[in-house]
C-alpha angles and dihedrals in degrees: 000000000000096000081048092054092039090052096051094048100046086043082060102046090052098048087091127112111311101334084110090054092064097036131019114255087228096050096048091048086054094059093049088046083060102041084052095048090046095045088052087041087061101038082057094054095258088274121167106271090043098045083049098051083045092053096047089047087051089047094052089050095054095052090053092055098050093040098250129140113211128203118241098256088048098063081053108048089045079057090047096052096047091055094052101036084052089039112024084174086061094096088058090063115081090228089064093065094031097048093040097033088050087049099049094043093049085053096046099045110048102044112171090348095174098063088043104046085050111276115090104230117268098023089075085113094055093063127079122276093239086061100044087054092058099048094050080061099050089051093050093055100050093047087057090048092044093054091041101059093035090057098051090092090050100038084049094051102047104024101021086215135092113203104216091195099064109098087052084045088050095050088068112027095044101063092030093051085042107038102027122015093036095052094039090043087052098033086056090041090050106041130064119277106255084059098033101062097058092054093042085056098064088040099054092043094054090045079050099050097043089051078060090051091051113049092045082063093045091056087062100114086230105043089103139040120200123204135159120273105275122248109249092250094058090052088045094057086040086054096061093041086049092055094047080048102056104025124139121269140058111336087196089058090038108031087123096052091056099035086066097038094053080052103070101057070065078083083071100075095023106062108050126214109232084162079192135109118169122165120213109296102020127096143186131224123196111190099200124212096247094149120225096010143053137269127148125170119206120198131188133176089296116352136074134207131191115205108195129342098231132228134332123206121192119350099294114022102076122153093244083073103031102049113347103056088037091058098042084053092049094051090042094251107156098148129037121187090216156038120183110190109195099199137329101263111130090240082064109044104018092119096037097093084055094047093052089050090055125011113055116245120201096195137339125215121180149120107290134140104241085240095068131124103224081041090062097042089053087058102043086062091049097251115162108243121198125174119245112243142169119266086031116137152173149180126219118183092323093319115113121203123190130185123226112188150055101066108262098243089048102135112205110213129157094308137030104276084212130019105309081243094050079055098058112138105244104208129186131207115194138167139166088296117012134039117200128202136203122183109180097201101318106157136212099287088051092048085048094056088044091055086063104059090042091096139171094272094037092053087038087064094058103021086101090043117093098241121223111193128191110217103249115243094004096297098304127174092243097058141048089060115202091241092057078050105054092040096052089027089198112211085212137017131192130197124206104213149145119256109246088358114174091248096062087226119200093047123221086242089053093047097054097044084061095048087038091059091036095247113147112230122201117193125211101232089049096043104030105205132359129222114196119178103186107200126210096227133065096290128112121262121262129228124180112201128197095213110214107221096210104196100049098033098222130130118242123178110224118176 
């Protein structure tokens, strides 16, 4: 809208005396289209929609220029080329697919949309008002059901979730943000003060009111449908349907053709994706990038355990709704058998209100004083509560767990008998070739006490298995004491911490003990998230880490 504005001003502008004569009235406009569409580009932070629309904008004033006369894909796929030849990390954005996927389904879609819809192109002006306007209408709605249905498979992959209420949501959001809020927004930024406020005003008030509109939409309790990120061969056969779907022609001579293509993105929230395949015995940790905080999901054959919900910061923004509950969604996960809370520390629990409102707990055992607040919460949804002791254990599809700590006769009244950290639920994971370990925040008395119990028969039991120990309190200098270390003698370690956080975890004391004792040490904001599958026969275990290429800030798989 803006290059459109910006090429009919600057056309007449130059429709004066000889200036045509030096340089064509439609080449010049093209420019200014451009310069227009790069200004507003920059002004918009050079993200991916707005680098697309500059791109296509720059595409249509070369061709000018050089008297061509491009078709309408192929303004698209030279945008397309430029994003990804500038930035070749764009795919991995979901903008990337929404802003280009939208485009090339609207193009493909409507086709010549004026000669279909009634009115042969180029004779729209020759019809009554009345009828353009309708079909102005028409089009619109079938552009909003075209990029509807085209965008399921994206919005899947990368949200796991589909608004249906967004086509109402559009109808309004869509004329007032273009029409109204963008020219007055540009028009206040643009203009000197004593001008620009009155129109920023307006602006601000209609993006305020719509924000009311819309959330009020968003609170339906079916304006939105969750499901698990398809599998590539269910978008590929949704793809096709898709295309059958939104295809250009005549929808009265072709409604059962699309009736049955629409029907098959249906496959995206029918066919779940477990992306999991554990035979009996063997288990799975992801060890997710929470920052300063722990959360840690186990998964057997067919059983699940969350160890710890992670941080929350500020009233609203907690870890169990920005990454855990996200993930689970994204896996599928909408039951887990059970949550292990290690302590009550909010590094620890911070998502966990989230989680109850969301995800279904069978039980939940951990180390919390009964007058707790997430204690109580648990309760009031009937959720089986059980304390975390030592000697308890437990076996899951040929998978044991034990826990380690708290001491077996800990009572838990209305306050911590011992230091919340000293409390920490030890739990061990443990199968035929690996025993995994994860320590909350537990500190050197705790680790003492747990060296003690640590005898002869129980070290005999893992002394074969390959130990994975997570570093107790997020490597902190308090706590993996040299003599825990020693004693389980872990062949890795991992820590779950922030980047930069204000408590410098893990510690350079810590650090150097693990690389002292060769234990490689893998730390959360290096390496994101962690991936361990732990198999049941002779074989290594496997970890699939997501490297953090810190200079650059980009995401890179590595196995």
């Amino acid at each position: 809208m803006l290059a459109g504005l910006g090429a009919g001003l600057a056309a007449k502008l130059w429709r004066r005396k000889s200036l045509p004569l030096l340089i064509p009235v439609s080449k010049l406009a093209a420019v200014s289209g451009f310069v227009t569409a790069f200004f507003y580009a920059w002004l918009a932070g050079f993200q991916i929609p707005a680098q697309r629309t500059m791109y296509m904008v720059g595409v249509v004033a070369f061709a000018l220029w050089s008297g061509r006369n491009p078709r309408s894909f192929d303004i698209w796929w030279w945008a397309l080329a430029v994003v990804v030849l500038i930035d070749p990390m764009a795919p991995y954005t979901p903008g990337f697919w929404l802003s280009f996927g939208a485009v090339a389904a609207i193009l493909y879609g409507m086709g010549s949309s004026a000669g279909l819809l009634g009115i042969p192109t180029g004779k729209e002006l020759e019809v009554h008002w009345r009828q353009r306007i309708i079909q102005a209408l028409r089009e619109a709605c079938r552009v909003q059901v075209i990029v509807t249905i085209a965008l399921l498979p994206f919005t899947l992959y990368w949200f796991y979730q589909v608004s249906i209420v967004s086509p109402l949501a559009n109808a309004f959001a869509i004329p007032l943000v273009s029409y109204i809020v963008t020219p007055l927004a540009i028009g206040g930024a643009l203009l000197p003060d004593f001008i620009g406020k009155w129109l920023l005003l307006p602006a601000h008030a209609s993006m305020e009111y719509l924000a009311v509109m819309l959330r009020w939409m968003a609170s339906w309790k079916w304006a939105v449908v969750w499901s698990s990120q398809p599998t590539w061969w269910v978008m590929l056969v949704s793809g096709v349907g898709i295309i059958a779907a939104i295809r250009p022609g005549s929808i009265k001579k072709s409604w059962r053709s699309r009736i049955l293509g629409v029907s098959l993105p249906a496959l995206l929230f029918l066919v779940p994706n477990s992306g999991l395949n554990l035979r009996d015995g063997e288990f799975r940790a992801t060890v997710l990038d929470i920052g300063q905080g722990t959360s840690v999901l186990i998964e057997t054959a067919s059983k699940k355990l969350l160890y710890d919900t992670g941080p929350i910061q500020g009233k609203k923004d907690d870890a169990g709704n920005r990454v855990i509950l996200p993930y689970l969604r994204g896996r599928g996960i909408d039951r887990v058998d059970r949550l292990v809370i290690s302590h009550s520390d909010s590094d620890h629990v911070g998502g966990a209100a989230t989680l109850l409102k969301e995800v279904r707990f069978d039980l939940m055992m951990g180390s919390l004083p009964i007058s707790n607040p997430l204690l109580k919460n648990v309760q009031a949804r009937k959720i089986s509560t059980l304390p975390c002791r030592f000697g308890q254990s437990w076996v899951w599809d040929g998978v044991e767990f034990h826990v380690w700590h708290p001491h077996e006769e800990t009572i838990f009244e209305f306050q911590y008998p011992a230091k919340p950290n000293e409390m920490s639920c030890v739990l061990e994971v443990r199968n035929q070739t690996t025993s995994f370990w994860l320590t909350g925040d537990v500190e050197k008395q705790a680790e003492a006490e747990m060296v003690g119990r640590l005898d002869m028969a129980a070290l005999e039991e893992i002394e074969d298995k390959e130990l994975i120990f997570m570093a107790p309190h997020h490597g902190s200098k308090t706590s993996s004491s040299e003599a825990l270390l020693i004693r389980l003698s872990p062949d890795q370690a991992f820590a779950q911490n922030g980047y930069r956080n204000r408590y410098g975890h893990p510690h350079p004391i810590v650090t150097s003990r693990y690389r002292t004792l060769g234990i490689p040490f893998y730390q959360s904001p290096i390496t994101g998230a962690q991936i361990w599958t732990f198999p049941n026969t002779g074989e290594a275990p496997k970890k699939r880490i997501f490297w953090r290429d810190e200079a650059k800030r980009l995401w890179h798989r590595r196995e």
